[in-house]
C-alpha positions as CSV (number, residue, x, y, z in Angstrom):
1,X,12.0,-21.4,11.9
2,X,11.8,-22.8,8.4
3,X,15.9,-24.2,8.8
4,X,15.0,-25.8,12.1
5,X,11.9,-27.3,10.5
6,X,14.3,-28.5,7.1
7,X,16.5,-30.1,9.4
8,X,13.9,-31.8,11.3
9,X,12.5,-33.3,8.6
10,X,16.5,-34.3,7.5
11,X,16.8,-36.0,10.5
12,X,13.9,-37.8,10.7
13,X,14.4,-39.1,7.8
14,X,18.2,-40.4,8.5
15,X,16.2,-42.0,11.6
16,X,13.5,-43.8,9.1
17,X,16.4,-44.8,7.0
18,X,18.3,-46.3,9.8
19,X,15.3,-48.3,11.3
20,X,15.0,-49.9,7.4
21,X,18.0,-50.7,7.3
22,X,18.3,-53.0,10.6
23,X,16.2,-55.4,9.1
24,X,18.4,-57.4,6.6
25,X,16.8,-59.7,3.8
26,X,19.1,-62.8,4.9
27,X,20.4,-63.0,8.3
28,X,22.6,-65.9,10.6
29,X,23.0,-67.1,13.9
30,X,25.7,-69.2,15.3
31,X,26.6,-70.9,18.4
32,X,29.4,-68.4,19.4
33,X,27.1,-65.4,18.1
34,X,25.7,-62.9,20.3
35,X,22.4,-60.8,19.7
36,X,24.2,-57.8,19.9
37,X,25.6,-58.1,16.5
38,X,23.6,-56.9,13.3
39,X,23.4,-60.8,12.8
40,X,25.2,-61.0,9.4
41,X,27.2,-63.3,8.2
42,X,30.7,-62.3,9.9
43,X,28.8,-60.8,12.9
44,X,25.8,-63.7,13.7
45,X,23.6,-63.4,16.6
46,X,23.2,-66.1,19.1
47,X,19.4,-66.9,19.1
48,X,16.6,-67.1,16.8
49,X,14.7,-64.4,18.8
50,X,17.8,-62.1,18.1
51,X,17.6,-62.5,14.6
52,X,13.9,-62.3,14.0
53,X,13.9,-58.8,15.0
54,X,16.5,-57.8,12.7
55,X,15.4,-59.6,9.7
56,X,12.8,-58.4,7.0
57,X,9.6,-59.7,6.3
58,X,9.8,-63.2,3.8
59,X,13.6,-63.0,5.0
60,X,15.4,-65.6,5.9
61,X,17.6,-66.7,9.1
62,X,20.3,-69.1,8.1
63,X,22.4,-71.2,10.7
64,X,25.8,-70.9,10.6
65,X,27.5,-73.7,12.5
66,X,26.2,-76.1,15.3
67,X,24.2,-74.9,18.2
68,X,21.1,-74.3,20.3
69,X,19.4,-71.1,19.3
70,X,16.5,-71.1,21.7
71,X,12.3,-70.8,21.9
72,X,10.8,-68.3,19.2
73,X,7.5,-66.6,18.4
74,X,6.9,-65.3,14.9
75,X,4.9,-63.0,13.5
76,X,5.4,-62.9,9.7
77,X,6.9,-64.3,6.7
78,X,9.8,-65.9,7.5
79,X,11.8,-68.9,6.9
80,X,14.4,-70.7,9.3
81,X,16.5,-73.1,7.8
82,X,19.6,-75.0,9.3
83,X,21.1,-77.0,6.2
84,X,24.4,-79.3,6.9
85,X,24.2,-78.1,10.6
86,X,22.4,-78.4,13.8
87,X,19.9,-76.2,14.1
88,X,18.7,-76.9,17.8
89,X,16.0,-75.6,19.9
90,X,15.7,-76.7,23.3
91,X,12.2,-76.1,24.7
92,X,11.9,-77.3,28.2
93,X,8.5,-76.0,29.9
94,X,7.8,-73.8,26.9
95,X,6.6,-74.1,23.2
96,X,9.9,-74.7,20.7
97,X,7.8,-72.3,17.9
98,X,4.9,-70.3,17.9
99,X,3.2,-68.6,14.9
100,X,1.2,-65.6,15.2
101,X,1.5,-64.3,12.2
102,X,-0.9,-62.4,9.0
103,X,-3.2,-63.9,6.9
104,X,-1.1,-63.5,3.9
105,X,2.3,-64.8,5.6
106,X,4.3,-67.9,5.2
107,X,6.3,-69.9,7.6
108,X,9.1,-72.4,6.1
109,X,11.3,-74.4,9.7
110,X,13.9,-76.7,7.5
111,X,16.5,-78.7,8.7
112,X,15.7,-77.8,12.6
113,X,15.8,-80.1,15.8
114,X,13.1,-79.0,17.9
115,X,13.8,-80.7,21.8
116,X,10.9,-80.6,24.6
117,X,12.6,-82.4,27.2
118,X,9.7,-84.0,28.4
119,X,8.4,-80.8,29.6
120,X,8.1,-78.7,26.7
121,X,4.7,-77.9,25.7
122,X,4.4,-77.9,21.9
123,X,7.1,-78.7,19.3
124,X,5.5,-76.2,16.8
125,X,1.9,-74.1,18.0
126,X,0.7,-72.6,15.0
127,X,-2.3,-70.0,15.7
128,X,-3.1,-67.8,12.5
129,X,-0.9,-67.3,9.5
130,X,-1.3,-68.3,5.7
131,X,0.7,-71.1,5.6
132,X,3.3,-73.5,7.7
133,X,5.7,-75.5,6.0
134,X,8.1,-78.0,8.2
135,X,10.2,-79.6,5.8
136,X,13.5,-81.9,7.3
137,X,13.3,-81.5,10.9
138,X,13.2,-83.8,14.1
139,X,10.4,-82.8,17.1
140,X,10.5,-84.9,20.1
141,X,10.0,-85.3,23.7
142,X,7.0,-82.6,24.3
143,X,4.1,-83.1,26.6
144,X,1.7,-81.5,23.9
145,X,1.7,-82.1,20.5
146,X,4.9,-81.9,18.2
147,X,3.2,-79.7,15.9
148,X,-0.2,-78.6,16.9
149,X,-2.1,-76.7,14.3
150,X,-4.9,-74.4,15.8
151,X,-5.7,-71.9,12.9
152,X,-8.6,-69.4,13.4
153,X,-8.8,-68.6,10.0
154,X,-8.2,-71.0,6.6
155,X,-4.5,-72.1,6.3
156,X,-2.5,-74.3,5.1
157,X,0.2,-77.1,6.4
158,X,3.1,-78.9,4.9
159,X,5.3,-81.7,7.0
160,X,7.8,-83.3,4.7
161,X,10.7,-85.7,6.0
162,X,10.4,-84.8,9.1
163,X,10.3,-87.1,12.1
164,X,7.6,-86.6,15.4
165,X,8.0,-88.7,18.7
166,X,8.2,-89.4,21.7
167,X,5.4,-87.1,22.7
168,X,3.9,-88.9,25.0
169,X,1.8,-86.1,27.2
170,X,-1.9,-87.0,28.4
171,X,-3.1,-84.5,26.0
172,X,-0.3,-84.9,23.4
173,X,1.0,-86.6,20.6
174,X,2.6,-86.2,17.1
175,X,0.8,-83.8,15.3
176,X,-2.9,-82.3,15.4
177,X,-5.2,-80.2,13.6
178,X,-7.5,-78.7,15.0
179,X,-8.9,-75.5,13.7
180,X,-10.8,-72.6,15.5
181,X,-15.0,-72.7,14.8
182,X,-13.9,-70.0,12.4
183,X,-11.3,-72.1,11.0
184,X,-9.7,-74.7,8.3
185,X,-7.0,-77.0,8.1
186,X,-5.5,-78.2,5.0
187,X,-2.6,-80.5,5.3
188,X,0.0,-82.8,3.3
189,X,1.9,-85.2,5.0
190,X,5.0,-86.8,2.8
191,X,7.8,-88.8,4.6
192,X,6.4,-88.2,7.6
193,X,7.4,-90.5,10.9
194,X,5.5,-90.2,13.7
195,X,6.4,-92.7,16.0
196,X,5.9,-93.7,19.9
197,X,3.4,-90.8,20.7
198,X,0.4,-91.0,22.3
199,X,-1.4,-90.3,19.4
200,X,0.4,-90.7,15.6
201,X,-1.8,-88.3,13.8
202,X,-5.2,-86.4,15.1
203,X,-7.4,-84.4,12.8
204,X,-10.6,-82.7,14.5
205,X,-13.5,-80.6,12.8
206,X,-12.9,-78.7,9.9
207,X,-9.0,-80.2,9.4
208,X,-8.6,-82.1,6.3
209,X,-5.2,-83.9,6.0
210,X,-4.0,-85.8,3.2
211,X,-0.8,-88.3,3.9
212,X,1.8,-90.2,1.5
213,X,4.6,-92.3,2.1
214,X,4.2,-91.4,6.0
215,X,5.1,-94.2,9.0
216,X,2.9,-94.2,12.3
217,X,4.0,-96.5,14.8
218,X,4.3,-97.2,18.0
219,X,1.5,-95.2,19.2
220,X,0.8,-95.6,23.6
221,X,-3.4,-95.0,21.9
222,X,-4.3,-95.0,17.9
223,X,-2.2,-94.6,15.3
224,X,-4.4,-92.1,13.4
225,X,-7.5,-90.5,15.1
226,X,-9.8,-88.9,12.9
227,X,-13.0,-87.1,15.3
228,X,-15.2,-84.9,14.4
229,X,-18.2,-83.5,16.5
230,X,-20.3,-80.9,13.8
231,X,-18.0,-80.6,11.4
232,X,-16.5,-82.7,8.4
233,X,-13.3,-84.4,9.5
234,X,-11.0,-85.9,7.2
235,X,-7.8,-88.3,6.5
236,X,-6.7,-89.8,3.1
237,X,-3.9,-92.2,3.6
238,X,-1.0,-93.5,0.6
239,X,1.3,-95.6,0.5
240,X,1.8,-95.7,4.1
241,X,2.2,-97.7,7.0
242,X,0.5,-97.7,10.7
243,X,2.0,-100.4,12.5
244,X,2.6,-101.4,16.5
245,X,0.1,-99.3,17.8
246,X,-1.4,-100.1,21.3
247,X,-5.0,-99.6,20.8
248,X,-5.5,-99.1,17.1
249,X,-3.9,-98.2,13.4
250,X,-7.3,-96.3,12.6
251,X,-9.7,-94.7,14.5
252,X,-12.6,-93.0,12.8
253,X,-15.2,-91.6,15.3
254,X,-18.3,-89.4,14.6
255,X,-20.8,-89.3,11.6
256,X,-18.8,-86.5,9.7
257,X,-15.7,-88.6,10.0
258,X,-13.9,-89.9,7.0
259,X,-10.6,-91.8,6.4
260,X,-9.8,-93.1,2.5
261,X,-7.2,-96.2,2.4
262,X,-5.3,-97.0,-0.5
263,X,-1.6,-99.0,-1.2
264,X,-1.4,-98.5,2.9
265,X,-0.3,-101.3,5.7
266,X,-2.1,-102.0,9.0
267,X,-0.2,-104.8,10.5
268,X,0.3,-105.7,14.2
269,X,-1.9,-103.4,16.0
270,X,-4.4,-104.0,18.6
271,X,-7.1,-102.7,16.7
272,X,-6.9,-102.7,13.0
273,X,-9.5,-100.4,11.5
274,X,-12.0,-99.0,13.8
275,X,-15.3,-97.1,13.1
276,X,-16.9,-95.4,16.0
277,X,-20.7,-93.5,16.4
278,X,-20.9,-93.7,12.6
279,X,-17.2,-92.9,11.3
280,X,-16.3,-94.3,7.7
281,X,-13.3,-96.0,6.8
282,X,-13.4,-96.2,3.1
283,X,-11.1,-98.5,0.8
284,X,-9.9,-98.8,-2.6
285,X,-9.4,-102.1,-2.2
286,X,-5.7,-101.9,-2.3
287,X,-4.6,-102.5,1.2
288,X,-2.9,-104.9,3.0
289,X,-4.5,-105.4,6.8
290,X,-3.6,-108.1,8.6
291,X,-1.5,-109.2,12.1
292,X,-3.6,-106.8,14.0
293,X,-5.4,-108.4,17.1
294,X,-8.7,-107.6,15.2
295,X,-8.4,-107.1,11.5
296,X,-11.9,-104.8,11.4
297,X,-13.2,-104.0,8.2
298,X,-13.5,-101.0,6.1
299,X,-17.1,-99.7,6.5
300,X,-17.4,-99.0,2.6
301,X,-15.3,-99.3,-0.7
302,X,-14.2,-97.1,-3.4
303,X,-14.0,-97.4,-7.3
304,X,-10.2,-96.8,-8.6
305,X,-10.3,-95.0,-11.5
């Protein structure tokens, strides 16, 4: 009895081993992979959702060559970078990327072409996790947002170089924050084009975005709609430019609403700069507004110091 109980305990633990060891640090995919293989370098699997399961937590999944590697969810720190190489996903009727993930866990997308065919829901859905960064990619064509943010929890997002458009659905746009009544959105925008959505950039209650050296243009509604209903809502815009947009560069609506302006264009929109029910548009004084149908005004200055 004791043996057979020994060698239980051996093989269960050759089985724990095993199960460890199918998760690999760094894995790859490739367009002539197949999920099947372990997904390492000389043996890639063929889909993001084939990898994810065999890499480790804050792994990585690298992309080999050119291809399209399909719709994923994740659920914990990971990063998925395409670097030199297409890195598609094609997302028609679904959402490219979801996050689900921790608390604790951070999500790095670099380098990745993210394709809704103008049924795809939402380029990137975030819904809990510690942190999303989106560094180098192109989102396009959904009917949602290209990178909705919807934490329940505090969290934090990154966009950098990265190009949003041509989401043009009802309820869509480029990107959006809009935390849970239990959550908080901070955001950096650097390099960031957003350009022929609906809306360029949305930011709701509790979402607090700061943007640099970002381009919004070409919006079918505003160029950057800051709302808030109970809950502080805020935008501070850099050296940027909102320009072309079909009903207005800046929207500011609701009494907790608050976008800054400084070393930032509004040219040759409908609307320039527009406060509604009590929203502040404040100014350094350092902006250049002017082209636009109606100029507007900002509703207060600030001091540079």
């Amino acid at each position: 009895m004791i043996r057979k109980i020994l060698l239980s305990c051996v093989i269960g633990g050759f089985a724990l081993a095993a199960g460890a060891s199918a998760q690999a640090t760094r894995t790859w995919v490739s367009g002539v992979g197949d999920d099947a293989n372990p997904c390492s370098r000389t043996a890639p699997c063929k889909t993001f959702a084939g990898a994810i399961s065999k890499t480790a937590a804050q792994g990585e999944i690298s992309v080999l060559d050119p291809g399209g590697f399909g719709a994923v969810t994740i659920t914990k720190s990971i990063s998925i970078v395409a670097e030199g190489v297409e890195g598609g996903i094609l997302a028609a009727g679904v959402n490219g990327v979801i996050v689900n993930a921790a608390a604790t866990d951070t999500v790095t997308l670099r380098g990745l072409t993210i394709e809704g065919a103008n049924t795809g829901v939402n380029g990137i859905r975030f819904l809990a996790g510690g942190a999303l960064h989106v560094e180098n990619c192109k989102i396009e064509r959904f009917t949602g947002f290209g990178i909705s943010f919807e934490p329940g929890a505090a969290s934090q997002l990154t966009v950098s170089n990265t190009i949003v458009s041509n989401n043009l659905g009802a309820s869509g746009g480029g990107i959006l924050l809009r935390p849970g009544a239990a959550g908080a959105a901070n955001a950096t925008f650097d390099g960031v084009v957003a350009s022929f959505n609906r809306i360029g950039f949305r930011i709701e209650d509790r979402g607090k975005a700061t943007a640099r050296n970002s381009t919004v243009s070409n919006s079918t509604t505003f160029g950057v709609h800051v709302k808030s209903v109970a809950a502080l809502a805020e935008l501070n815009l850099s050296a940027s430019q909102l320009a072309n947009n079909a009903s207005a560069g800046v929207r500011s609506e609701g009494a907790l609403a608050m976008v800054r302006l400084s070393d930032t264009s509004v040219f040759d929109n409908s609307s320039g700069l527009v406060s509604v029910s009590g929203g502040a548009v404040l100014s350094f004084g350092t902006n250049r507004i002017a082209g636009n149908a109606v100029n507007g005004a900002p509703t207060g200055a600030l001091v540079q110091q």
